[in-house]
C-alpha positions as CSV (number, residue, x, y, z in Angstrom):
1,X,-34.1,-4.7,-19.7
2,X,-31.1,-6.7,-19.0
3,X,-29.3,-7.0,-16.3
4,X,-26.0,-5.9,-15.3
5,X,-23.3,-9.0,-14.3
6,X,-22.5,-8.7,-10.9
7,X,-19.5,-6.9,-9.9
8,X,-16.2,-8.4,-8.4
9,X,-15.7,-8.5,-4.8
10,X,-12.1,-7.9,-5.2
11,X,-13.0,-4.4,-7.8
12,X,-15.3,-3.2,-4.9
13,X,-12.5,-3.7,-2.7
14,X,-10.1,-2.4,-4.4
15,X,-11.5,1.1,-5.3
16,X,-12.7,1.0,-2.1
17,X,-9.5,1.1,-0.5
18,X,-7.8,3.9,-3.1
19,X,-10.6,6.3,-2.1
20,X,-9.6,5.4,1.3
21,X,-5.8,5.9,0.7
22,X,-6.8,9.2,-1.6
23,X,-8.7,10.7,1.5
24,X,-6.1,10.2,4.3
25,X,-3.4,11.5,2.2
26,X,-5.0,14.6,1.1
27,X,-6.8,15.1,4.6
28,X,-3.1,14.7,6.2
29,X,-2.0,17.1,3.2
30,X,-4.3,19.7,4.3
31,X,-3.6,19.1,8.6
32,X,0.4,19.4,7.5
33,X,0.1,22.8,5.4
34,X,-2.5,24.0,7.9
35,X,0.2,23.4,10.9
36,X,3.1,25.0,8.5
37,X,0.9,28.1,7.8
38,X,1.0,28.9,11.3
39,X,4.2,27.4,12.8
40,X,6.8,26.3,10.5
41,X,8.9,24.3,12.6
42,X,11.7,22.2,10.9
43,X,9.9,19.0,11.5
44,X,6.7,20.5,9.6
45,X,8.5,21.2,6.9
46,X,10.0,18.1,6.6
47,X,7.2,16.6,6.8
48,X,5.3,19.4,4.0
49,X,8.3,18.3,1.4
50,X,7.7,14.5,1.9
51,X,4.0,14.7,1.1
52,X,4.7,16.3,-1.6
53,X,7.7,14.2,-2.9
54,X,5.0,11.2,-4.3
55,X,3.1,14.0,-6.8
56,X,6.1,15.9,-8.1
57,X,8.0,12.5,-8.9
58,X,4.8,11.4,-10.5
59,X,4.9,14.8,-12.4
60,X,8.8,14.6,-12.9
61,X,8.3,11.4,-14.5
62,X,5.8,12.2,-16.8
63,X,7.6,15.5,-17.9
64,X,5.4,17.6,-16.5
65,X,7.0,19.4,-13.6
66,X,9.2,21.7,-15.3
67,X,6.1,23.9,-17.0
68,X,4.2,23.8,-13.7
69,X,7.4,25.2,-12.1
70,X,7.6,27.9,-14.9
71,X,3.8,28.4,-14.7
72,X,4.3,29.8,-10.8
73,X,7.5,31.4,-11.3
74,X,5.5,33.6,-13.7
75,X,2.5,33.8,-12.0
76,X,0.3,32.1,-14.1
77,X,-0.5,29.9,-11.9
78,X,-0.9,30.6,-7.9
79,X,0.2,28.2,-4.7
80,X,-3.3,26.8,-4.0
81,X,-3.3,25.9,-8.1
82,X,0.1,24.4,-7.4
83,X,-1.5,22.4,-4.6
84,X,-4.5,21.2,-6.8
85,X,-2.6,20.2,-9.3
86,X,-0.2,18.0,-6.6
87,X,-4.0,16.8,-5.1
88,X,-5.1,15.8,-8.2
89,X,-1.6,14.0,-9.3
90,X,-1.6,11.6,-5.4
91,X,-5.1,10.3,-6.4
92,X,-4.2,9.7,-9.8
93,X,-1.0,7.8,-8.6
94,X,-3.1,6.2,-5.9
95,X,-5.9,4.7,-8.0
96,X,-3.3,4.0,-10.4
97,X,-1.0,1.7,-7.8
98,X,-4.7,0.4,-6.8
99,X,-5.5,-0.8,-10.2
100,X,-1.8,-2.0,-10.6
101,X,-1.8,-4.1,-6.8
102,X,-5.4,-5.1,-7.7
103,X,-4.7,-6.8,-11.2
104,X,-1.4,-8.2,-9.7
105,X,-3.7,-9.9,-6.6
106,X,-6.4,-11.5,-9.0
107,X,-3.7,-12.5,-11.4
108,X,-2.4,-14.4,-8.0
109,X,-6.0,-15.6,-7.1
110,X,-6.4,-16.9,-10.8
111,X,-3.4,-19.1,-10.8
112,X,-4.1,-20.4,-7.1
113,X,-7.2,-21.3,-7.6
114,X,-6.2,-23.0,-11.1
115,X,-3.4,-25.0,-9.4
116,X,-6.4,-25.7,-6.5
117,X,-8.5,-27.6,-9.2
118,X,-5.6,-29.3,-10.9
119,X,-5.8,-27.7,-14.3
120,X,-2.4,-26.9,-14.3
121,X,0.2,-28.3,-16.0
122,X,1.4,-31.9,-14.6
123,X,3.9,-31.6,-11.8
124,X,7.2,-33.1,-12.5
């Protein structure tokens, strides 16, 4: 049998925190549209549209917004599948600027460490 390598510290880490990141901001998601459902103060709604603002850029960007806009005018597609669909788009975008920040921080860690041990390039 052979044996798995061991995973990196900094992979656990990182995953670790975009579940973390992918919880709060769906939990506070859910809080914000439960509070809206039963009092819609100004401040709520404020607050509704700029949860939602990360998701329908991500889906703006990729071209994507317009159909799912057309898809609920014509009822093909109801609020709480509008609501998925933006769930579904924040965790993407979050593990996505996890893996980004994560590769950018052991990029960083490789080149410190290098410079550490004096295999770098000679200074002057």
């Amino acid at each position: 049998m052979r044996e798995r390598p061991p995973s990196s510290p900094l992979l656990q880490v990182m995953w670790g925190n975009a579940f973390l990141l992918s919880v709060l901001y769906l939990l506070t998601g859910i809080v914000v549209e439960a509070i809206r459902r039963w009092d819609s103060s100004p401040f709520i709604e404020r607050l509704s549209m700029a949860l939602d603002s990360l998701p329908a850029r991500a889906l703006e960007l990729s071209h994507t917004m317009e159909p799912l806009r057309q898809a609920y005018t014509n009822g093909q597609i109801s609020e709480l599948g509008v609501r998925a669909v933006f769930g579904v788009v924040t965790v993407l975008v979050i593990f996505l600027l996890a893996v980004v920040v994560g590769a950018l921080m052991a990029v960083l860690r490789w080149a410190a460490l290098r410079a550490t041990r004096g295999d770098g390039p000679p200074p002057g």
